[in-house]
C-alpha positions, 0 to 999 in steps of 0.5 A, spaced: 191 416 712 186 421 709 180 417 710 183 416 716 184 424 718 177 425 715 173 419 719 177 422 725 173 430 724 166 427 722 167 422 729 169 429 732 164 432 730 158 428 732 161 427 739 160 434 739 154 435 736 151 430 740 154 431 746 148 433 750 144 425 748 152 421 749 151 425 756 145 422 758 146 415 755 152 415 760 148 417 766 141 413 764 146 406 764 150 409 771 142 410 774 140 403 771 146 399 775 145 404 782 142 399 787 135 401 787 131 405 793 127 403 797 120 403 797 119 403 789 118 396 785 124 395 780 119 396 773 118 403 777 125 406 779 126 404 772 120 408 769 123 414 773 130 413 770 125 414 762 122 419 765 130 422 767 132 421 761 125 423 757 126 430 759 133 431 759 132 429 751 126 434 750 131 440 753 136 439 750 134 437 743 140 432 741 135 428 736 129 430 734 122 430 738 119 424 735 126 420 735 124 421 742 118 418 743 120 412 738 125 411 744 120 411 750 117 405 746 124 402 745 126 403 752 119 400 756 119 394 753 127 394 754 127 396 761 121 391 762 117 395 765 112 393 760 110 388 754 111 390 748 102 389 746 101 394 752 105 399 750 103 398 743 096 400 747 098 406 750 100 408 744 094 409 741 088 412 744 082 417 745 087 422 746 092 421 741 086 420 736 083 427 739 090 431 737 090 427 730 083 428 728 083 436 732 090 438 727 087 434 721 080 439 721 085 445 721 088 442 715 081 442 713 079 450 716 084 453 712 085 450 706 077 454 705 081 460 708 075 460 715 081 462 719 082 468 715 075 470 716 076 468 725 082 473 725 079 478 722 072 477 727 076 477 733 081 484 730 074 488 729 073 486 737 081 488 740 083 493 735 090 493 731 094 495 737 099 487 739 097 488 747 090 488 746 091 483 740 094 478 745 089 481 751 083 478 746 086 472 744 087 470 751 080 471 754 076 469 748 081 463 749 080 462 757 072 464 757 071 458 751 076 453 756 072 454 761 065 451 759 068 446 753 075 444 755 081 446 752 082 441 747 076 444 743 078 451 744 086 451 741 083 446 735 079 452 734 083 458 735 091 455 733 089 457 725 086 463 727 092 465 730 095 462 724 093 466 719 095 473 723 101 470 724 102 469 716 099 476 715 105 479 719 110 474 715 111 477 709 117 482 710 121 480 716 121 474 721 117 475 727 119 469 731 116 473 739 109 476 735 108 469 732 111 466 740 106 471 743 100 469 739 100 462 739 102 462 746 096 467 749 092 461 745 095 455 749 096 458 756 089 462 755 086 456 754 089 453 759 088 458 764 080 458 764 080 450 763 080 451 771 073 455 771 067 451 772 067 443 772 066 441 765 074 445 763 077 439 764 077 431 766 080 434 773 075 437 775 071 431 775 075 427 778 076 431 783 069 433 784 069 425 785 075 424 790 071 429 795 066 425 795 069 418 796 074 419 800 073 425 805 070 425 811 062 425 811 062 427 803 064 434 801 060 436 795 060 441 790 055 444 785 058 447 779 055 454 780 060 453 786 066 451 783 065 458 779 065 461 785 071 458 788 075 457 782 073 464 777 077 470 780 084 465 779 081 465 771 080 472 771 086 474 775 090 469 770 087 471 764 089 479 765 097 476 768 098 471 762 097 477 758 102 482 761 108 475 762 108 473 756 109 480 753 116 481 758 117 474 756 116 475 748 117 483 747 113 483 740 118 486 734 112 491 733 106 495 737 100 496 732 099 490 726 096 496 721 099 493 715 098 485 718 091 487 719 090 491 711 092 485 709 088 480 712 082 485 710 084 486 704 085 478 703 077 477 705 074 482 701 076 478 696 073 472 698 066 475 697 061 473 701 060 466 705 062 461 699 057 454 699 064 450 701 066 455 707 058 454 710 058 447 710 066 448 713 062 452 718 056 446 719 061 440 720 066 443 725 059 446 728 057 439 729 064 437 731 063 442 736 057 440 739 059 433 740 064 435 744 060 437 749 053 433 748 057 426 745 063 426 748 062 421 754 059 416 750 063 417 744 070 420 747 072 426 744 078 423 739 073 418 736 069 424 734 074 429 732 077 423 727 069 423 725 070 430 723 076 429 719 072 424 716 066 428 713 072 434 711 075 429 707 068 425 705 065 432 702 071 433 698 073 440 702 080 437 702 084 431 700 087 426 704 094 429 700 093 435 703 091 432 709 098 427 709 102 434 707 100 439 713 099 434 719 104 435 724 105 427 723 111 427 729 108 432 734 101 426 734 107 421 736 110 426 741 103 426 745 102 418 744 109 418 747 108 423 752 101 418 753 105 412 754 110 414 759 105 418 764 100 411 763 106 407 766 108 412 771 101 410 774 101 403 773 108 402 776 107 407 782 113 412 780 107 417 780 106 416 788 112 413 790 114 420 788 109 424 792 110 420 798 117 420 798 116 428 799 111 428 803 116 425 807 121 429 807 116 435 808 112 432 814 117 436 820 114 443 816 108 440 814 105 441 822 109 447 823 107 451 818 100 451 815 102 453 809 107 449 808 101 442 805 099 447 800 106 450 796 107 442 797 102 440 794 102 445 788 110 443 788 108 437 786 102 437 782 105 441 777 111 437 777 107 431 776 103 435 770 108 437 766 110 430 765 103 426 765 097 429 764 093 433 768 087 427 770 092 423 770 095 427 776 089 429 779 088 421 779 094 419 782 095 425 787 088 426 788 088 421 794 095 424 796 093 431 797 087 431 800 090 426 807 096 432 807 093 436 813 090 441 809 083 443 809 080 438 805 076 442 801 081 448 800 087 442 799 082 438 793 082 445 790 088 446 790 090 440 786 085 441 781 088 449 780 095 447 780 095 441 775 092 446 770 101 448 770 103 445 765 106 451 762 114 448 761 114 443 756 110 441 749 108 435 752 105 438 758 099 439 755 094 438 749 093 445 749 101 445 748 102 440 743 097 443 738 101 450 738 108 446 738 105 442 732 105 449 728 113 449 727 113 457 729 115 455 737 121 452 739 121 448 747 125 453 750 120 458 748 116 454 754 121 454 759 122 462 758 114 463 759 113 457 763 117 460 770 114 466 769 107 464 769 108 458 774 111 463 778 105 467 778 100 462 778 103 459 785 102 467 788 096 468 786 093 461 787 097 461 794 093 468 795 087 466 793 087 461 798 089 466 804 083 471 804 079 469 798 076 462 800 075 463 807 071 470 805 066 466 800 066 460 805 058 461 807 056 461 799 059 454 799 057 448 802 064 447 804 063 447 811 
């Protein structure tokens, strides 16, 4: 009898705790059995229940995040939506190599303390007060993205912003400092990767669709897509600095003891050691092979050949490496990789674009603006479920045969699928500060509207009045 009482509690007590993953079981088999809507194949209705279910377990957290992405593997091979060899392939790519290799190197910076040396650089440039802390970290991080794609500029900068963070740490948590911080790197970066052509493979991709698929070719040089795209970069930089203070009211004002600290700390170190310039050296040759290599070679073959040469010197062992590398958040991204690459091969992706299209197409003809906020609607919801070339890719087609100008409507799927503000997943810039530990994923969602919000108006506004004033500097028309 008291065994029985006592399995009676512990099943009780797994029933709630796991309530939100039982909940979400019980509504994925109920949408398994649905009949099947029309116009969507069989594989990509079930590839949108996945996706349900997915972001379902990502919010409310009922199992661990890697759990989850181990499940996505499970349930596209269960769900016949594809053969356990390709989904085996999407699992391991230049991407994922790009996160591993990216969060191994900074294993390597802050084991010779560089990261130290970054923080207190960029504090002499912002000074000690939180505001123009965070202020700097985004702008250094926007104005980087632009030119080398965010994926390089947050590697670089989330030890950076790490080293501040435990400077800070030493009396009390600081859980909205640290939020601050980090995310004024991750969304910094994502802000300004928008800037210029070579920000991001989106713009790319975009910048071939106009070619291809518009009437008579519309073409773009890179000095023109600046004139186009910079004010929403500026503007971004200057509104992600202030929402992210409303939305992580920092437990202080001034670092002056953080700073002293830090100070302190380098002052120590002395001058430049022979192993922090060859650190310097080897991540200067990394760095430059992203930009110059990076077609030839992709960008997680060198960063993994980075993490190589750290280990090959003997600037920092492999058991280091194996104990400091967020090991979960690289499956997370795999699986991340995994579902967006199935949504497109299935056609869950455009099923979806289509189906609101066609919901929307009364208003559409009515209201000029109405293609546009459809089309930041959707391409921000798609890019925070698959990547941003991914979306730009599938809704590409889509968004330029809207109504819209063109020009203006290529444009602004460019912009928009740089909104992946809501989740760790939405973006390699969020995945690598997510694989710190110091954020939680409903920090993102209480940032994220923010910045959405915001970032619609201002996009929204910028298509207004400001594209058809700078009209003549472009070859648009």
């Amino acid at each position: 009898m008291k065994f029985a009482n006592e399995l009676t509690r512990n099943i009780l007590f797994w029933v709630q705790e796991k309530r939100w993953l039982l909940i979400i079981v019980i509504l994925g088999a109920l949408m398994y059995h649905l009949p099947y809507p029309d116009g969507i194949s069989p594989a990509g209705y079930r590839t949108l229940i996945l996706g349900i279910i997915v972001i379902s377990l990502i919010i409310t957290e009922p199992v661990p995040l890697p759990a989850v992405a181990l499940l996505i593997a499970v349930l596209e091979v269960a769900f016949h939506i594809a053969p356990a060899a390709e989904v085996a392939k999407t699992y391991m790519n230049d991407s994922v190599f790009f996160i591993m290799g990216s969060l191994m190197m900074a294993v390597a910076i802050v084991h010779q303390g560089l990261d130290t040396r970054l923080a207190l650089g960029i504090i002499q440039l912002t000074g000690n007060k939180v505001k123009h802390i965070v202020l700097g970290f985004t702008c250094i991080s926007a104005l980087l993205s632009s030119f080398v794609g965010e994926h390089t500029v947050v590697a670089l900068m989330l030890p950076v912003g790490l080293s501040l963070v435990r400077n800070c740490r030493k009396n009390k948590p600081i859980p909205n400092l640290t939020a601050l911080i980090l995310f004024s790197i991750a969304y910094g970066s994502t802000v300004g990767s928008i800037g210029t052509p070579s920000g991001g493979a989106r713009n790319a991709i975009m910048l071939e669709y106009w070619r291809t698929i518009t009437d008579g070719g519309v073409t773009l040089t890179y000095f023109q897509w600046i004139i186009m795209a910079y004010p929403m970069v500026i503007i971004g930089m200057l509104s992600t600095t202030f929402l992210l203070q409303l939305a992580f009211k920092p437990e202080f004002k001034s670092m002056d003891t953080a700073i002293r600290r830090l100070k302190i700390h380098v002052a120590h170190k002395g001058k430049f050691s022979g192993n922090e310039l060859l650190t310097i050296l080897i991540f200067a040759i990394v760095f430059f092979c992203w930009i110059f290599l990076n077609e030839r070679y992709g960008l997680g073959i060198i960063a993994i050949g980075g993490a190589f040469l750290y280990m090959a010197t003997g600037l920092v062992e492999w058991k280091q490496v194996s104990r400091d590398t967020n090991w979960g958040v690289i499956l997370l991204f795999a699986g991340a990789i995994s579902l967006g690459v199935q949504m497109k091969n299935t056609g869950t992706a455009l099923w979806i674009g289509q189906s609101l299209m066609n919901q929307f197409s009364p208003f559409i003809e009515q209201f000029s603006v109405i293609p546009y906020l459809l089309n930041i609607f959707l391409t921000t919801l798609l890019s925070n479920i698959m990547s941003s070339s991914g979306t730009v890719a599938v809704l590409g087609p889509i968004t330029l045969s809207m109504g819209g100008d063109p020009a203006y409507m290529g444009m602004t799927t460019a912009i928009s699928s740089a909104f992946g503000y809501f989740s760790a997943i939405a973006a390699p810039a969020c995945m690598i500060i997510y694989s710190s530990g110091l954020v939680k994923m409903t920090d993102f969602l209480k940032a994220g509207w923010r910045m959405a919000i915001m970032s619609t108006i201002t996009l929204l506004l910028i298509y207004k009045f400001y594209w058809p004033l700078i009209i003549g500097f472009t070859n648009f028309k």
